[in-house]
C-alpha positions as CSV (number, residue, x, y, z in Angstrom):
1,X,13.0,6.6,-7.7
2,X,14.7,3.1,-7.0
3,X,13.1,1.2,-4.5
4,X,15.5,-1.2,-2.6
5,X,14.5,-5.1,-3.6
6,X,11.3,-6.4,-1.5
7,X,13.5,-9.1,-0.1
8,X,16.2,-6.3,1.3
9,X,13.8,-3.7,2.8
10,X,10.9,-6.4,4.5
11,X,10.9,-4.5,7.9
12,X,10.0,-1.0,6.4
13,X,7.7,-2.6,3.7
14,X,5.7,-4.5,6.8
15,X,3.3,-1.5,8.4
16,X,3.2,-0.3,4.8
17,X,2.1,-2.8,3.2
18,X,-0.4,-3.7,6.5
19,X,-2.0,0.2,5.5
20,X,-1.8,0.2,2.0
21,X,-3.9,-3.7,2.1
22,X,-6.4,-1.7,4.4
23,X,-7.8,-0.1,0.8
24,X,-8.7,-3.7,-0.6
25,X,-11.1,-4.5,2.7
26,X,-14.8,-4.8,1.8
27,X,-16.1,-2.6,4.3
28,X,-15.7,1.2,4.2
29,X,-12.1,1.6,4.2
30,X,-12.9,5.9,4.7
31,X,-13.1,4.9,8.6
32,X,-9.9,3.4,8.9
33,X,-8.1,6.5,6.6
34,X,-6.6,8.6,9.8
35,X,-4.5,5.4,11.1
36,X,-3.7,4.3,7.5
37,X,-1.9,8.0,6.5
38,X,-0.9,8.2,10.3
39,X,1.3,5.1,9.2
40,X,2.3,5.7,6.0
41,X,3.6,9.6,6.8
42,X,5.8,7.5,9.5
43,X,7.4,5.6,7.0
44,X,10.6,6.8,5.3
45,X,8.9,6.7,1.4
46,X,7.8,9.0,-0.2
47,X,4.6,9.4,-1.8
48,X,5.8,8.4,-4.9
49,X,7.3,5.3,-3.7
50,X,4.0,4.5,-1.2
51,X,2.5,5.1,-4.6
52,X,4.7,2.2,-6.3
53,X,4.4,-0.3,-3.3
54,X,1.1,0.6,-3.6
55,X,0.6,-0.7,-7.3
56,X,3.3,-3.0,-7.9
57,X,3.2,-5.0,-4.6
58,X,0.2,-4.7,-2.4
59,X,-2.4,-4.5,-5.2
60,X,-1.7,-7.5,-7.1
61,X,-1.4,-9.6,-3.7
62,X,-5.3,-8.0,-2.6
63,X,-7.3,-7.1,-5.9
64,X,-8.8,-10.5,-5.6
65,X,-10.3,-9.3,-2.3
66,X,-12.4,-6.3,-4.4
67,X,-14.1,-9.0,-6.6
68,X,-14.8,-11.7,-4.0
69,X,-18.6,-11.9,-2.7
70,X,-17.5,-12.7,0.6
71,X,-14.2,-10.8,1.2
72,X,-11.8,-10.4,3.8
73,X,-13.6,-7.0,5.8
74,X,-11.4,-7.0,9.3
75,X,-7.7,-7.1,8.0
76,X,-5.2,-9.0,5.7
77,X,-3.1,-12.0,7.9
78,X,0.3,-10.3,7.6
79,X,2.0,-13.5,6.8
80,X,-0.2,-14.2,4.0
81,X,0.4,-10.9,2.2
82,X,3.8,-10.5,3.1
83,X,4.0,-14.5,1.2
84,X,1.6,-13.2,-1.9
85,X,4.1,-10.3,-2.3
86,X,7.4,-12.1,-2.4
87,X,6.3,-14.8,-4.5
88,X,5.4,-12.2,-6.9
89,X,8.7,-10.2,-6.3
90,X,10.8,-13.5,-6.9
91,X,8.5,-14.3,-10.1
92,X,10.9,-15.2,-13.2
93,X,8.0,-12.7,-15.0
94,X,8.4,-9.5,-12.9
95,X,9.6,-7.4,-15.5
96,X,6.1,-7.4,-16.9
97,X,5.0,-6.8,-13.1
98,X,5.0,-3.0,-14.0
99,X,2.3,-2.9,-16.4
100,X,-1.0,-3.4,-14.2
101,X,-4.5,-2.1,-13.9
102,X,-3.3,-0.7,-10.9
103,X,-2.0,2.0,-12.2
104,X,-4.9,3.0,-13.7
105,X,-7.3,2.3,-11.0
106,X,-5.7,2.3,-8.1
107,X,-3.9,5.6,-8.1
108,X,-7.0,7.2,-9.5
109,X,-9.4,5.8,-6.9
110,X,-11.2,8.5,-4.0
111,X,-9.3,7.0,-1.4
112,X,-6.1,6.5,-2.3
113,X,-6.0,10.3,-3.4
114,X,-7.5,11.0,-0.1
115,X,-4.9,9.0,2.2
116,X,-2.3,10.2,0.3
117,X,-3.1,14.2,0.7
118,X,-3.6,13.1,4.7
119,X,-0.2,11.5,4.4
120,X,1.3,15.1,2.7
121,X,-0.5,16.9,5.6
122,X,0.8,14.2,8.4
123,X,4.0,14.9,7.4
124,X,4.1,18.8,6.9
125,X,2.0,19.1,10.3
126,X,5.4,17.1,11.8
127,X,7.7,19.0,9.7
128,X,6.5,22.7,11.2
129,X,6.1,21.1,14.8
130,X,10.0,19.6,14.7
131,X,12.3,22.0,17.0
């Protein structure tokens, strides 16, 4: 899997990264799980690469969020995470941008593992329901 450059693929990465920063809300992020895979099964990734947006680029830029006593509950400003992610994907360090917590948590958490079989399902329901 080779993901094309953050800078080169901005328009696709947009309404993922919007879904994906959805999981890093303080409020009940299960509510908001049908439009989030709804998105992401439009997208052209696949799971695996949702998966590595996921970890690499949208929870770096929102972890913060998780930890804060007051955190952002309605939605991430697009321009603000969109700026939070390519500074980080410019960063002179980004090599060791792979190695995260991210991985660990992330990917592991309830809903993640939930959106991503409604994503799977999205996308087979479209798959048996295309002429």
């Amino acid at each position: 899997m080779q993901l094309k450059p953050v800078s080169e693929d901005i328009e696709n990465r947009r309404p993922v990264w919007q879904a994906l920063s959805d999981l890093f809300l303080d409020t009940d992020t299960s509510l908001s799980r049908e439009w989030r895979a709804l998105e992401l099964s439009h997208s052209h990734y696949s799971v695996e690469e949702l998966e590595e947006i996921l970890v690499t680029e949208v929870y770096p830029a929102c972890r913060g969020n998780l930890l804060s006593i007051a955190g952002e509950w309605a939605s991430f400003d697009m321009e603000w995470l969109e700026s939070r992610i390519q500074r980080r994907a410019n960063s002179r360090l980004k090599a060791l941008h792979r190695f995260n917590l991210g991985r660990l948590t992330v990917l592991a958490s309830f809903e993640w593992r939930a959106t991503k079989q409604a994503v799977l399902a999205s996308r087979a329901a479209a798959q048996r329901s295309a002429p």
